[in-house]
C-alpha positions as CSV (number, residue, x, y, z in Angstrom):
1,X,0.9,-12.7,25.4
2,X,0.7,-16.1,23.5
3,X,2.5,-16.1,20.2
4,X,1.0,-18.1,17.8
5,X,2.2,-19.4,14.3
6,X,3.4,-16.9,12.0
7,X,3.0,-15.7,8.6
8,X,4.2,-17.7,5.6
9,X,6.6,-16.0,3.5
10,X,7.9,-17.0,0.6
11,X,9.7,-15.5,-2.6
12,X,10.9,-16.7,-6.0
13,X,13.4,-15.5,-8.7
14,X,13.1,-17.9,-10.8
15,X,11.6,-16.7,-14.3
16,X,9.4,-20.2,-15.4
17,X,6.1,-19.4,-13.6
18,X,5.8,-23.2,-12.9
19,X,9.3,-23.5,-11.3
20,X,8.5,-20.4,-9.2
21,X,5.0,-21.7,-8.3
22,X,6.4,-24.8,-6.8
23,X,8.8,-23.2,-4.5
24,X,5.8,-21.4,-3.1
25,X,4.0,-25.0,-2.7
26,X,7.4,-26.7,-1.5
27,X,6.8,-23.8,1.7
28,X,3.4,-24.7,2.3
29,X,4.2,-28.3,2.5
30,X,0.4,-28.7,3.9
31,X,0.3,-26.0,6.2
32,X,-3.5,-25.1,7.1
33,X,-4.2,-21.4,5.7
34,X,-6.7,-19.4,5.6
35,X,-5.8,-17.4,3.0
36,X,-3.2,-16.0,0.6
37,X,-1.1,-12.7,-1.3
38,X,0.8,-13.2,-4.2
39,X,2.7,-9.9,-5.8
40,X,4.8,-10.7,-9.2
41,X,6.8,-9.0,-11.6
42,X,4.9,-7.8,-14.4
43,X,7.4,-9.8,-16.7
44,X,5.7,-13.3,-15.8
45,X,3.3,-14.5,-18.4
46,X,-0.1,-14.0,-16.6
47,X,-1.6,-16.8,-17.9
48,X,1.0,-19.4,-17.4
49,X,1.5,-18.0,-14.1
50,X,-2.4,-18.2,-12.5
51,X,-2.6,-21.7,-14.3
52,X,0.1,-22.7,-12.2
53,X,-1.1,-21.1,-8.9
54,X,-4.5,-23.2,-9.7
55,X,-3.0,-26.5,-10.1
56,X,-0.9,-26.2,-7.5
57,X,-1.8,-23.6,-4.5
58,X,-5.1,-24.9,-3.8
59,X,-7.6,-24.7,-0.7
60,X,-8.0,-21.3,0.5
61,X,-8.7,-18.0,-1.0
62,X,-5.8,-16.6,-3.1
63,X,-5.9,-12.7,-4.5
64,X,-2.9,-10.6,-5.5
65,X,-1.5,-8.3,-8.7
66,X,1.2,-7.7,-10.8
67,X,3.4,-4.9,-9.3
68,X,5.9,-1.6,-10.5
69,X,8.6,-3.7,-8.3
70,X,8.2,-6.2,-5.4
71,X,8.9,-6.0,-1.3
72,X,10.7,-9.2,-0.6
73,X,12.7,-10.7,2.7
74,X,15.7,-8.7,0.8
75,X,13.7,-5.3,0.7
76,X,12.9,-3.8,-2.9
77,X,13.3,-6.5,-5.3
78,X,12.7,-7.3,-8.9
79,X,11.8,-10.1,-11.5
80,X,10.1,-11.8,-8.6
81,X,7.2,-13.2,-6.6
82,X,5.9,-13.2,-2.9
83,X,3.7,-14.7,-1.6
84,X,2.6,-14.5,1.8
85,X,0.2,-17.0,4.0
86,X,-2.5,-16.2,6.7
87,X,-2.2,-19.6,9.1
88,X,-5.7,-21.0,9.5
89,X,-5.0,-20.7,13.6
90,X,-5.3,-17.2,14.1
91,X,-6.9,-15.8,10.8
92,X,-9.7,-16.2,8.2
93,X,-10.4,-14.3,5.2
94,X,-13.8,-13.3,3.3
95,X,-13.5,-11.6,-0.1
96,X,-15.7,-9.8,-2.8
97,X,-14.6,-8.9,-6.4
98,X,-15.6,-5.9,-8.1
99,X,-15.5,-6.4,-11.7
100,X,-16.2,-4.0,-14.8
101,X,-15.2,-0.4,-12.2
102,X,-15.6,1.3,-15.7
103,X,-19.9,1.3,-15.0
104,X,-19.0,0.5,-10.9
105,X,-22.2,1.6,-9.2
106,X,-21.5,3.2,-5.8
107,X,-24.7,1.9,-3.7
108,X,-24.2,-1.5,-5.1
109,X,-20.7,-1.7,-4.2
110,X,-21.9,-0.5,-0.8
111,X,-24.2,-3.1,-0.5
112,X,-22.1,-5.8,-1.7
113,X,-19.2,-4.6,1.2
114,X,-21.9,-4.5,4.1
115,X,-23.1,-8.6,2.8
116,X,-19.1,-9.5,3.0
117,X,-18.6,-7.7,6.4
118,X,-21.4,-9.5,8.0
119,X,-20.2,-12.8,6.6
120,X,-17.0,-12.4,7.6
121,X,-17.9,-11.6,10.8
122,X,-19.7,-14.7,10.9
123,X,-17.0,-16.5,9.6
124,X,-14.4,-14.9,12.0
125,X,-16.6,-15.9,15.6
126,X,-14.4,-19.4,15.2
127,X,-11.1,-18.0,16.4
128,X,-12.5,-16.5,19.7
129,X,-14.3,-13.4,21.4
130,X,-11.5,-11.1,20.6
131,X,-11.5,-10.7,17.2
132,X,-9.4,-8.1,15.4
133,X,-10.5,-6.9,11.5
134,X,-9.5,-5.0,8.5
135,X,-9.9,-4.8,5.1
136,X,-7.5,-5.2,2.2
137,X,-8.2,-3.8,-1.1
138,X,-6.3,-4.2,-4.4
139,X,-7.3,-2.5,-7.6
140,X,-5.9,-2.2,-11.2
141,X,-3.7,0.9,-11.0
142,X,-4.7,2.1,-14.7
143,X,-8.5,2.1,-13.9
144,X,-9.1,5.9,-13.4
145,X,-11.8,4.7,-10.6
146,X,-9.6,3.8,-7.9
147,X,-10.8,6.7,-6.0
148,X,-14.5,6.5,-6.6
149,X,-14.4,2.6,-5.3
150,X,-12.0,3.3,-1.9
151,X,-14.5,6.0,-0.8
152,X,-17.6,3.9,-1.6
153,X,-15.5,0.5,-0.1
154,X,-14.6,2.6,3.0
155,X,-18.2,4.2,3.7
156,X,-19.8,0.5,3.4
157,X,-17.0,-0.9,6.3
158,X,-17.4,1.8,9.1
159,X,-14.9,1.2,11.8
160,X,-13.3,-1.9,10.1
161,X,-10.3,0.5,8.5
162,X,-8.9,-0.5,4.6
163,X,-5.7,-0.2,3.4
164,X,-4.2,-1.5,-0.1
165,X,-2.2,-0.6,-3.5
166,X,-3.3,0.1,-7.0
167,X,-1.6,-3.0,-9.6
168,X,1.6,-1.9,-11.8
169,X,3.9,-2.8,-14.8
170,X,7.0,-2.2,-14.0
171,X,6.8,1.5,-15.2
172,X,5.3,0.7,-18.6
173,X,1.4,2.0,-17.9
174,X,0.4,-0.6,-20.7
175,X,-1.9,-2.8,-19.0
176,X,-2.1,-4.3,-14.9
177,X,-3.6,-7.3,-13.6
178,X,-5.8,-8.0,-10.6
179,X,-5.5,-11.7,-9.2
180,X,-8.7,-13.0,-8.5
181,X,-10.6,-16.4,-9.1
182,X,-7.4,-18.3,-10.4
183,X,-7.3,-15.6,-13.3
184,X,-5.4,-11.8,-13.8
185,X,-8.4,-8.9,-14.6
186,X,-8.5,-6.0,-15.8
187,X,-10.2,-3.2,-15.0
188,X,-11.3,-5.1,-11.5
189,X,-10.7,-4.3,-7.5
190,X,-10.8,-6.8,-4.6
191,X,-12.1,-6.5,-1.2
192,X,-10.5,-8.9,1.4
193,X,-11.5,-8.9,5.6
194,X,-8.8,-9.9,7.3
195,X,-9.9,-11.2,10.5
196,X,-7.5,-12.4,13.4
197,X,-6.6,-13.0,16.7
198,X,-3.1,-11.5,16.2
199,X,-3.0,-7.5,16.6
200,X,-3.2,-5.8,13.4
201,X,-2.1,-1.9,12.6
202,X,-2.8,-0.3,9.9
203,X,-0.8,3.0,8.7
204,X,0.1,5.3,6.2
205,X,3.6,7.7,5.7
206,X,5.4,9.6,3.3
207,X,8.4,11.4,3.5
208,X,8.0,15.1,2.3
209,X,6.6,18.4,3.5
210,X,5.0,20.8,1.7
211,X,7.3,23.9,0.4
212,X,6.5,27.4,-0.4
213,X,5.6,27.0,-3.8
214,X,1.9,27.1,-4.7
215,X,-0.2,25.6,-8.3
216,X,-3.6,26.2,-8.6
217,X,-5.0,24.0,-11.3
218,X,-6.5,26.3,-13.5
219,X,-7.6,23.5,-16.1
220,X,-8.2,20.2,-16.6
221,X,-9.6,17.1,-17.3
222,X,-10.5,15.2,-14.1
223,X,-12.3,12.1,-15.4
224,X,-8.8,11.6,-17.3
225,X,-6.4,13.0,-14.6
226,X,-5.1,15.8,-16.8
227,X,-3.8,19.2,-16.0
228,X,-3.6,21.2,-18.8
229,X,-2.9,24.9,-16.9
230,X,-1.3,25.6,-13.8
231,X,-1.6,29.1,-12.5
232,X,-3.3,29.9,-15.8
233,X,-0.2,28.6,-17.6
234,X,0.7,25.4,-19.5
235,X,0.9,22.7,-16.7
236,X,4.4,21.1,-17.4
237,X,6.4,24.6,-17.9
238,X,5.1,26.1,-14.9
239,X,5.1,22.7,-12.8
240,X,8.8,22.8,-13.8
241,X,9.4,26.5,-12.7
242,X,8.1,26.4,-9.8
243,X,10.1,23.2,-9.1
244,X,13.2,25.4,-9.8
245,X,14.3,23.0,-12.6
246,X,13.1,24.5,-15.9
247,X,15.6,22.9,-17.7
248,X,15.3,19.8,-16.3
249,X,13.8,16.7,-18.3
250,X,10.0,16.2,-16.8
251,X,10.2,12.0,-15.9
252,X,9.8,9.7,-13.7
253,X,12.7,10.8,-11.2
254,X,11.6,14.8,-11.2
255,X,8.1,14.0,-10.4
256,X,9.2,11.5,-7.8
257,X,11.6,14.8,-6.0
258,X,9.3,16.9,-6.4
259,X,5.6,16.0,-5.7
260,X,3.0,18.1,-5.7
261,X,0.6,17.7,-2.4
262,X,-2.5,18.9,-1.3
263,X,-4.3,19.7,1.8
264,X,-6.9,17.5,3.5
265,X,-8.5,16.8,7.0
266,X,-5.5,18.9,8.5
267,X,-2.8,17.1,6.4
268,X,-0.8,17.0,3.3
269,X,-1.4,14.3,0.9
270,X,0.7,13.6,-2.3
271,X,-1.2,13.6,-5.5
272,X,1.6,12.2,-8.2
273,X,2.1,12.7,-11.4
274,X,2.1,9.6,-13.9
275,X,3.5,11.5,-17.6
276,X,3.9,14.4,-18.9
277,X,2.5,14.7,-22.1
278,X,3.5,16.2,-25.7
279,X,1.0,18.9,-26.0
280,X,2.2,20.2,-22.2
281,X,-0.4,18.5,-20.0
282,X,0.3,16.6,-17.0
283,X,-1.3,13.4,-16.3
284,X,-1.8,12.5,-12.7
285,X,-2.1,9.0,-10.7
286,X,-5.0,10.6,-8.3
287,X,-8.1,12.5,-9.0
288,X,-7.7,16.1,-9.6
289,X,-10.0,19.0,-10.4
290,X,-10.0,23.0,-11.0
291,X,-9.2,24.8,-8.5
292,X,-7.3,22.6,-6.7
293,X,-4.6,24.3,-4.4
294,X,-0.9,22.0,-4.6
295,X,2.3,22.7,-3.2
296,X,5.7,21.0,-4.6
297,X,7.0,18.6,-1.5
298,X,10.8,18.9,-0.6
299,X,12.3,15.8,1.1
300,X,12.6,15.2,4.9
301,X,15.0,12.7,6.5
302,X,14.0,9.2,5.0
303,X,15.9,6.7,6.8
304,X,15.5,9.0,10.2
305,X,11.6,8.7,9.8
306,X,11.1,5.0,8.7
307,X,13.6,3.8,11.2
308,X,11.0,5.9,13.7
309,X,7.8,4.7,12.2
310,X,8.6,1.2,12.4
311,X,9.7,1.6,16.0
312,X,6.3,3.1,16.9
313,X,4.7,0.6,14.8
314,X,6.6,-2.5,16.6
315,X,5.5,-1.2,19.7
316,X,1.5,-1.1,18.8
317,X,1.6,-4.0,17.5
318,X,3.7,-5.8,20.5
319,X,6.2,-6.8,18.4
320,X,6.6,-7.4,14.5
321,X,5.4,-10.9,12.5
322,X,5.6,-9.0,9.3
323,X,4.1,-5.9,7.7
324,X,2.3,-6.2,4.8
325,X,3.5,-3.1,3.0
326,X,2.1,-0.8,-0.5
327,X,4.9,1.4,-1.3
328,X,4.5,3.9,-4.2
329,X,6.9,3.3,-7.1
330,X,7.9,7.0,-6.8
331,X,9.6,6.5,-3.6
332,X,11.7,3.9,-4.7
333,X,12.6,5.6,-7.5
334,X,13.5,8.9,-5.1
335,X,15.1,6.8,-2.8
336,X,17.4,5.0,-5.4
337,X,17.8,8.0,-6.9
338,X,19.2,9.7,-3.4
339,X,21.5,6.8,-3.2
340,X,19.1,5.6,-0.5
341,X,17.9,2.2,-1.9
342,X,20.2,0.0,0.2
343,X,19.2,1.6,3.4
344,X,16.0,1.6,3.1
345,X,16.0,-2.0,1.7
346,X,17.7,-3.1,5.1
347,X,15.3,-1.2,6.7
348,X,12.6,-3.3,5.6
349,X,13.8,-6.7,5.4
350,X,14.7,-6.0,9.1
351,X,11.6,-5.2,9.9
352,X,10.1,-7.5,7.9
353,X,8.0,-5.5,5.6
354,X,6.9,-7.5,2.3
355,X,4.5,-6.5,-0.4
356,X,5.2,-4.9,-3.6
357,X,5.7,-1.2,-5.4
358,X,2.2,0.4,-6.0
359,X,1.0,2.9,-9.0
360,X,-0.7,4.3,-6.0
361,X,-2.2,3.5,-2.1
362,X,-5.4,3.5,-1.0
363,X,-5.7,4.3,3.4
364,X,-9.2,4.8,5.0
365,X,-11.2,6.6,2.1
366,X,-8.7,8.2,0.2
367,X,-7.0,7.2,-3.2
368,X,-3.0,8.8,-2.1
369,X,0.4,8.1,-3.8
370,X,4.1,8.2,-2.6
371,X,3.6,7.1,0.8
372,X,4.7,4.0,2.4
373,X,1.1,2.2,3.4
374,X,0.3,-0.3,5.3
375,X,-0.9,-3.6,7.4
376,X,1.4,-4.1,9.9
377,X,0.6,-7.4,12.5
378,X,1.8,-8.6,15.6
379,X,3.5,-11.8,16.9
């Protein structure tokens, strides 16, 4: 197989946005792209930062978002930036921006996805008859309509399979931003076909099964992703019995060992909790209703089962570039909680997977959180 030029990648630690920007130019250094990524820490100053990135990375399409943690060439990393560059010789890239998701109309949005596919199909007939696609999608991770959008998205693309991560803050919940147009939005989503000549994979994993414990939500507010009774008793106190920890502080770390998951086309999906909250509701990342059936997941081997996926993933692909990874905040924060962090940071920057920590994933149609998702392409 010919092997044609690689993916640029390229990250920063440096805290001045404009000094971090022109390391990402200084790699460039004219290279022809046909598009752009860019995942930062939540600490840079938005406005400073996409100011720079205007003036300075310039001639193709750029999106990206703030992040709960970034995916660098050292694994999980923090206080930084990565960017990564499609080269103009095997790709192109066609986007669409949703703004304003609080009133997002699902037929529009349809329509709107099937204009951009056909464009970029257009667009794509450059690089040769066989022509590989897929769509990336990035949303603000505290919009409550992530779910809505990556169903509608997902219907309007068909066969041409999307995969992306909700925005983050580090894990302050205060307020995301969506990189689109030079600017960070709120309350916004971006579509982007990726179109190639290289293979492309796309994937999704976690790393629990579901255990014997059962919740049925019993009440709740879904268009706010509370639970406010489980098995007709308050949410957090029987969440944290049937976890086996009811003495156990309910944060971060607990809901990230013990995630509740649900049943779905055959499978077990993680839906995550985000807070608990003073009056003994639980808020949740994903959409959740009455009547919903959860089990609590218990871990699996980790490092045993990424080393494997990224084995089977090398071989689909015919061997690594890089993958373009969404990992949910929760499993970093259960694997550096394991003492796992290391490991699965070599793990990754051996395999080259680069992308950032999500507030949640989105694969195919569904809205998930705590898995390891993906865009995985080939040399």
């Amino acid at each position: 197989m010919q092997r044609r030029e690689q993916l640029l990648v390229v990250s920063s630690h440096d805290p001045d946005p404009a000094r971090a920007v022109a390391e990402v130019e200084a790699a460039i250094a004219g290279r022809e792209l046909a598009g752009g990524l860019l995942f930062c820490s939540y600490r840079y100053p938005r406005e400073a930062l996409a100011a720079a990135l205007e003036n300075s990375v310039t001639g193709f399409p750029l999106i990206g978002c703030t992040s709960a943690g970034e995916l660098t060439e050292r694994g999980y990393d923090d206080d930084s930036l990565v960017f990564i560059g499609f080269p103009a010789s095997a790709f192109r890239m066609s986007l669409h921006c949703f703004d304003d998701l609080d009133h997002f109309d699902p037929e529009a949005g349809r329509k709107a996805i099937r204009q951009l596919a056909a464009s970029a199909t257009q667009e794509a007939r450059v690089l040769g008859d066989n022509v590989n696609q897929v769509a990336l999608f990035l949303v603000d991770g505290l919009s409550h309509r992530e779910d809505l959008v990556t169903m509608a998205v997902q219907d309007a693309l068909g066969d041409t399979v999307m995969v992306g991560g909700s925005s983050g803050d580090g894990m302050l919940f205060g307020e995301t931003g969506v990189l689109i147009d030079g600017t960070f939005r709120n309350d916004a989503a971006v579509v982007a076909i990726l179109s190639s000549v290289k293979p492309m994979h796309v994937f999704s994993a976690n790393h629990y099964r579901p255990g014997p414990a059962r919740m049925v939500i019993t009440e709740s507010d879904p268009q706010g992703r509370v639970v406010y009774e489980i098995n007709a008793m308050p949410a957090a106190d029987e969440y944290r019995a049937l976890a086996g920890r009811p003495g156990e502080p309910l944060d971060a770390a607990f809901f990230a060992a013990h995630p509740p998951m649900v049943r779905a086309g055959g499978e077990y999906h993680v839906r995550s909790i985000q807070s608990a909250n003073p009056d003994g509701s639980l808020t949740f990342y994903c959409a959740i209703d009455n009547g919903i059936v959860l089990s609590i997941g218990e871990p699996v081997d980790r490092l045993q089962r990424l080393r494997s996926l990224l084995v089977d993933i090398d071989e689909t692909v015919d061997g690594i570039d890089h993958v373009i990874g969404f990992d949910c905040v929760l499993n970093r924060i259960d694997a550096e909680n394991r003492q796992l962090g290391k490991e699965v940071s070599k793990i990754y920057a051996s395999n080259r997977v680069v992308g950032f920590n999500t507030y949640g994933e989105q694969y195919r149609a569904a809205h998930i959180n705590q898995t390891l998702s993906g865009l995985a392409i080939g040399s």
